[in-house]
Steps between C-alpha positions, in 0.01 A plus 500: 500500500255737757162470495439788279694392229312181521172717493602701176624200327177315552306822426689530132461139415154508580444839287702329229289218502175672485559725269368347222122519669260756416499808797847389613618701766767765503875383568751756424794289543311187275431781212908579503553171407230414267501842284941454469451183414262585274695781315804301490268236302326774271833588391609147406226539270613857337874309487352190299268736283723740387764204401222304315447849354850568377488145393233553218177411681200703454403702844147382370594147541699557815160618659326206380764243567551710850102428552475091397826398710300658815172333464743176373671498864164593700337196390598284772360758717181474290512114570510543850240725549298447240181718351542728781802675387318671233186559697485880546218749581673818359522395134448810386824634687694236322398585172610882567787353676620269185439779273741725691726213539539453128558861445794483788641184335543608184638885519735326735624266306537726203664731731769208603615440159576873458633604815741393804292298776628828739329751351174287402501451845569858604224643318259267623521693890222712262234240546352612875528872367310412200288322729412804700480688188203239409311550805495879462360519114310157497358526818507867591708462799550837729873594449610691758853685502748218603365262270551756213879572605544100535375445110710798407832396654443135306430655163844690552685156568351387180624784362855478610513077364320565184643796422247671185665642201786362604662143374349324830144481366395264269300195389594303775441782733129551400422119545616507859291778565254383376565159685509708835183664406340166474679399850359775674146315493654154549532523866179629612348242285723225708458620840061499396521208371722314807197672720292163413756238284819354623807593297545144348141535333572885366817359323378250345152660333654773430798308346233237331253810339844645354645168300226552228477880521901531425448168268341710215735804453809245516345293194594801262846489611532113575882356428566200740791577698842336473553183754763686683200784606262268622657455870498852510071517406506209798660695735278831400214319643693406809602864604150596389309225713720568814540893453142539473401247782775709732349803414127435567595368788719823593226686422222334753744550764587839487368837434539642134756768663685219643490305169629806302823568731628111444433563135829689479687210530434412142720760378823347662401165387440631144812708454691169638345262301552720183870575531545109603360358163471758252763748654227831542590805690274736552622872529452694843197723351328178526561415845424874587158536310434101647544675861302767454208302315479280795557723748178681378355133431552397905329803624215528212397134651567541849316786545216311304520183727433788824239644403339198417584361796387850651144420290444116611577630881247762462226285365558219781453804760187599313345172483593399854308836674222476261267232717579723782399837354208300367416337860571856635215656251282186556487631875441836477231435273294249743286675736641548853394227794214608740 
């Protein structure tokens, strides 16, 4: 083995080891890994969902058996560190955070028992569009050109899946939507929030605060589940603990643009894992429209991660030449030397 490939190797691991900590630093090769993983573990929970589902259990109580089985398998993480894994100073964020998580959770879930994992998943590639689509009427973000063609070209993939006045669109279809809507604020709310806490500590508040909140609308639908479904709940929580922790992760080591283009790799996974256990094909204007949604998806969130990169480098060049204009003023101001 040559040096180099020593070097890299160490790099990774070390990159893969930090990423949990708040401010990790960028590894492209470290986010490949994590954000893969990560989708390959988010679908494991769409698989066991949608069979719960289709096996009589409430998507209301899938949510709030998906929530308890996560903070169940974090506690020996609580144990170990103690207190301080719910000390936070951005509760606030959380709150907003858990709110939107809820809101996610549930259209998706509703969406799972109605529809093929494929094309749950392929409508989701909406979520950075909607995203940027947040930014410009919340926030009165300038849209320039590009940014308006980028939006455009997604809402005609959504068109060609969906399909409207056609058979395609349906119940199903308006609860992934509307899951994707909620998505689109998910991941600037993550990559804030990893600015300060360490992934393990965002998973499990946010995981913690949502056990009661999805507690209360599961009550008015409460049947206990058969004894064959309760490995299934179990292993919910595993995928979710391990998907999520992967994906934080992915997320402090990469740029959102970065993130986004590995986030493709859900779609394979999905259509894989749905034709393996529940034998779901999904037609080719779904792969098409999926294309073009993300296509539009990967440049609407590069382009964002430039120009604030473009921003933060202009800023830094600001603040370093202001002492010297200042020194510059201070001496032209003094009286001159006799």
């Amino acid at each position: 083995m040559s040096p180099s490939t020593r070097n890299s190797l160490r790099s990774l691991a070390s990159a893969l080891k930090s990423s949990g900590d708040p401010g990790a630093r960028n590894h492209p090769i470290a986010a490949l890994l994590l954000v893969t993983t990560s989708m390959a573990l988010l679908v494991g929970i769409a698989a066991v969902a949608r069979s719960a589902a289709l096996a009589g259990v409430d998507p209301l109580q899938i949510m709030f058996f998906r929530n308890t089985f996560c903070v169940v398998l974090m506690l020996p993480l609580l144990y170990l560190r103690g207190f301080s894994l719910l000390r936070t100073s951005q509760p606030k964020l959380y709150g907003v955070r858990v709110a939107v998580s809820f809101i996610a959770m549930l259209t998706y879930f509703e969406a799972l028992a109605l529809l093929p994992i494929g094309e749950v998943t392929a409508i989701g590639f909406l979520a950075p569009l909607f995203g940027a689509l947040f930014a410009i009427f919340l926030l009165g973000e300038h849209v320039d050109l590009p940014r308006w063609m980028a939006l455009l070209a997604g809402f005609a993939g959504a068109m060609i899946i969906l399909r409207p006045g056609g058979m395609a669109f349906g119940v199903g279809q308006a609860f992934a939507l509307a899951w994707a809507l909620a998505m689109g604020l998910i991941g600037p709310l993550i990559k804030q929030l990893t600015a300060s806490d360490d992934a393990d500590r965002i998973v499990f508040i946010t995981n913690l605060l949502s056990v009661p909140i999805s507690l209360i609308p599961a009550l008015f639908v409460w049947q206990w589940p058969p004894l064959h479904i309760w490995p299934q709940l179990v292993l919910l929580g595993v995928f979710a603990v391990l998907g999520h922790m992967t994906l934080v992760r992915g997320f402090a080591v990469s740029d959102a643009s970065l993130a986004m283009t590995f986030n493709f790799t859900r779609l394979p996974f999905s259509v894989l894992v749905g034709y393996l256990m529940f034998g779901e094909l999904i037609g080719w204007w779904t792969w098409v429209g999926a294309i073009v949604i993300f296509a539009a998806s990967a440049f609407v969130t590069h382009r964002e991660a430039m120009l604030a990169r473009k921003t933060i480098s202009s800023q830094e060049l600001l603040r370093r030449s202001t002492p010297l204009v200042a020194e510059a003023e201070l001496e032209e101001a003094m009286p001159p030397r006799r």
